[in-house]
C-alpha positions, 0 to 999 in steps of 0.5 A: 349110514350114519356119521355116528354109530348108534342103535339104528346102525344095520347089523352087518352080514358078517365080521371077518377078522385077521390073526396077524396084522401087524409085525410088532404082534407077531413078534409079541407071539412068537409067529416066524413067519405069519401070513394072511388068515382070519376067523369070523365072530358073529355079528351078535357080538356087536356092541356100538359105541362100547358099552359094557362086556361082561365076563363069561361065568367061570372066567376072571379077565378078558383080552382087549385088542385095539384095532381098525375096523372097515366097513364094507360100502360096495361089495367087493369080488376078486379085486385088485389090491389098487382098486380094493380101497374103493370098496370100503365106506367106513373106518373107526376104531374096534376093540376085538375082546375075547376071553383067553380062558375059553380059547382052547374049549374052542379048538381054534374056532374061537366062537365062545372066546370072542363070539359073545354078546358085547365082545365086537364093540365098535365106533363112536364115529365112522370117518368116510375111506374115502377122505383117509390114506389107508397107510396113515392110520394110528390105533391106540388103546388105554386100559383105565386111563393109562396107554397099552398100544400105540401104532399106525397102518405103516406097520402092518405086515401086510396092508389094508388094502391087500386084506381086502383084496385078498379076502375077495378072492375067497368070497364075497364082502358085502355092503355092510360087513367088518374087517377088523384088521387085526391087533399090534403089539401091546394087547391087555389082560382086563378084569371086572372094573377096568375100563378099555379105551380105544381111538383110530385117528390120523396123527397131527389132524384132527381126524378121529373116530373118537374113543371107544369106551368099554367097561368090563364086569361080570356076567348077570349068571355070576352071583350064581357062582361058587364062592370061595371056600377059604373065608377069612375065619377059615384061612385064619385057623388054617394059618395056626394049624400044622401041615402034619396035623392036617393030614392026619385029619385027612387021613381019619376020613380016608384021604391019604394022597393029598400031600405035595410030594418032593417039594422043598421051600427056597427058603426056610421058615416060609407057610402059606395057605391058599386056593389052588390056580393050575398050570400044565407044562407037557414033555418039549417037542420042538413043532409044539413049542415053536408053535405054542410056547412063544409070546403070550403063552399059558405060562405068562397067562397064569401068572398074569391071572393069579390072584390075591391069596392063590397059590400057582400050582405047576405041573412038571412030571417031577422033571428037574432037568430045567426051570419051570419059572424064574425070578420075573415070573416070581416077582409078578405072582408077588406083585399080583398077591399070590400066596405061593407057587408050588411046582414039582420042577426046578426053578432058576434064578433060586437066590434071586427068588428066595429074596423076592418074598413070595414062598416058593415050594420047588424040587430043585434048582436048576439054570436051564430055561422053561425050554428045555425039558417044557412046554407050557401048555394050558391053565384052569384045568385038574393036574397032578404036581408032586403025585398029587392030584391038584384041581382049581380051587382046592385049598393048600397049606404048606410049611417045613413038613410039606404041603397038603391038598385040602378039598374045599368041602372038607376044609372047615372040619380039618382045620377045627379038628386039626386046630383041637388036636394041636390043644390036645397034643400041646397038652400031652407034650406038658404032660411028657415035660414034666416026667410022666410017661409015654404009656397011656398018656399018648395016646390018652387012655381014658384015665388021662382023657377025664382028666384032660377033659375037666381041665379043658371045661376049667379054664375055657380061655386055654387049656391049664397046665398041669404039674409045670 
């Protein structure tokens, strides 16, 4: 095999990698009690010496996972875990990427989150086993230059050489495989742009596999993907326009349960619009929270994810009885950009909340952790909040009447016709100020609508104001 891995470096036989290699990640994931178990990528994933990763179409970010990687020199069958260094030729450095959003399409295999093409970067240079105390490894990872993992085999839970030994007893490693050997602490989200740098090396020599550089982008089928309904003309006009008077327009063509319901904003004054970002909070039960709401949970995810302009949509069944977020999950949305974050569940830490900027609609306050009553349980997906039905991407406004849910396809038409009521309405209301009455005139009989009318055409810069 060569010193460097290049395009002339045989594909392995397979790629074996461990959930939990190090104490400092299951600590990060809530694992009480992990032990040794793997899943296979396949060896198409392989990217040598980095390269580009591209993000699935539908997808916004990848994670990255710094990890040792050992290649298989002797085939290795039921051996001992003293003789299981022997059967390894090869160590450097791999990045195990995968994309969380897929994780739970994949029902635990993880074959779409981190089988693709390009997600098995490995290299640039393979150091001889042989050379290397298996104990003395440090892997190291930097997203855009600035570090995010920093650790050595010493803090593994369980070594590298009881992984080989332990995997022999169940098949046979081949000449040529890879056993990624798992992730510490620390592992990044990353999104199209950013640049993932990961070495192995042995501190205090000058061994070193060298770094492996990674850039992440979007897939060549994601011009292909839909693009946002909210342009800025169009979030300009929903801006100046009244909840109120978009739901009536909703209400014209036939949509009448499109408003977020039994919300409330922390803090008075505050509007918003944006695009909806999902997130589903299930009943607690105890087995399903220790096993799912710990570490990097879909809660964090989501607020991790949430990007400029979106609004963070979370479904609690209208329970109040605990908090669904609290004043550093509020500060990241806001520092993310996020427009706002509607739930129709309480929220802790409401005064610290209210004076972080971002507008949150919520029904309630409550002290309680997320725990309580929730288990935060998957994102990107259609919910209902506040009895309304809520999917990725629609468009909400909300202000001191409530909130309102605006299909996409709908959302142009509704803030024209809503914006032109508003005209209309402001008319009616100098109308009323200067005494005229009710009847006829809201609404405009036909009389009143000419005259309205050839005022509009007028003064074609602002409706002119009659009888002030």
């Amino acid at each position: 095999m060569p010193d460097v891995i290049d395009a002339s470096w045989p594909r392995p036989g397979k790629i074996i990698a461990v959930h939990a290699g190090y104490a400092s990640r299951a600590a990060e994931s809530g694992e009480s009690s992990p032990s040794l178990s793997y899943f296979l990528k396949p060896s198409s994933s392989i990217a040598v010496s980095g390269g580009h990763a591209e993000l699935p179409v539908g997808t916004d970010q990848l994670r990255a996972e710094g990890e040792v990687a050992l290649v298989i020199g002797a085939p290795a069958r039921a051996v001992r875990p003293e003789d299981a260094w022997a059967h390894v030729a090869w160590v450097t450095a791999a990045n195990d990427l995968g994309a969380p959003q897929l994780y739970a399409d994949d029902r635990g295999s993880l074959l779409r989150a981190k089988g693709r093409d390009g997600f098995t970067p490995l290299g640039p240079a393979l150091l001889p086993a042989g050379d290397l105390d298996p104990r003395a490894l440090r892997v190291r990872t930097w997203v855009n230059g600035e570090p995010v993992q920093d650790e050595t085999t010493g803090g593994m839970l369980f070594g590298l050489e009881q992984i080989i030994a332990d995997l022999s007893q169940h098949l046979t490693l081949d000449t040529g495989d890879v056993i990624l050997t798992g992730t510490p602490a620390g592992s990044a989200t990353v999104r199209s742009g950013d640049v993932v740098e990961v070495e192995v090396d042995i501190p205090g020599t000058p061994i070193s596999s060298g770094r492996l550089r990674t850039s992440v982008g979007e897939a060549d089928g994601a011009a292909a993907a839909p693009r946002s309904a909210l342009t800025p003309e169009l979030r300009a006009k929903l801006e100046r326009a009244p909840v109120a008077g978009l739901s009536a327009q909703l209400r014209k063509r036939g949509l009448d349960n499109t408003t977020v319901d039994g919300v409330r904003s922390l803090v008075a004054g505050h509007r918003f619009v944006g695009t909806a970002r999902t997130l589903r909070y299930l009943p607690n039960r105890e087995d399903l929270f220790a096993a799912h709401g710990g570490g990097y949970n879909p809660q964090k995810r989501a607020f991790d994810a949430v990007e400029p302009g979106e609004v963070l949509v979370i479904e609690a069944r209208g329970e109040t009885g605990s908090a669904t977020l609290g004043d550093i999950l509020a500060l990241r949305a806001h520092a993310r950009g996020a427009a706002a974050i509607v739930t129709d569940g309480g929220v802790r830490d409401a005064e610290a909340v209210a004076a972080i900027g971002i507008a949150v609609f919520a029904a309630s306050a409550h002290p309680a952790v997320l725990g309580r009553k929730h288990v935060a349980w998957d994102t990107g997906l259609t919910i209902a909040c506040g009895g309304t039905t809520v999917q990725p991407g629609d468009i909400l406004v909300g202000d001191a009447d409530g909130i309102v849910v605006i299909p996409p396809a709908l959302a142009e038409a509704v803030a024209d016709d809503a914006l032109a009521q508003e005209d209309e309405d402001a008319w009616i209301a100098d109308q009323i100020r200067a005494g005229h009455p009710i009847q006829g005139l809201f609404p405009m009989n036909a009389r009143w609508r000419s005259r309205y009318e050839q005022q509009r055409q007028q003064q074609p810069d602002g409706v002119e104001k009659v009888n002030r």
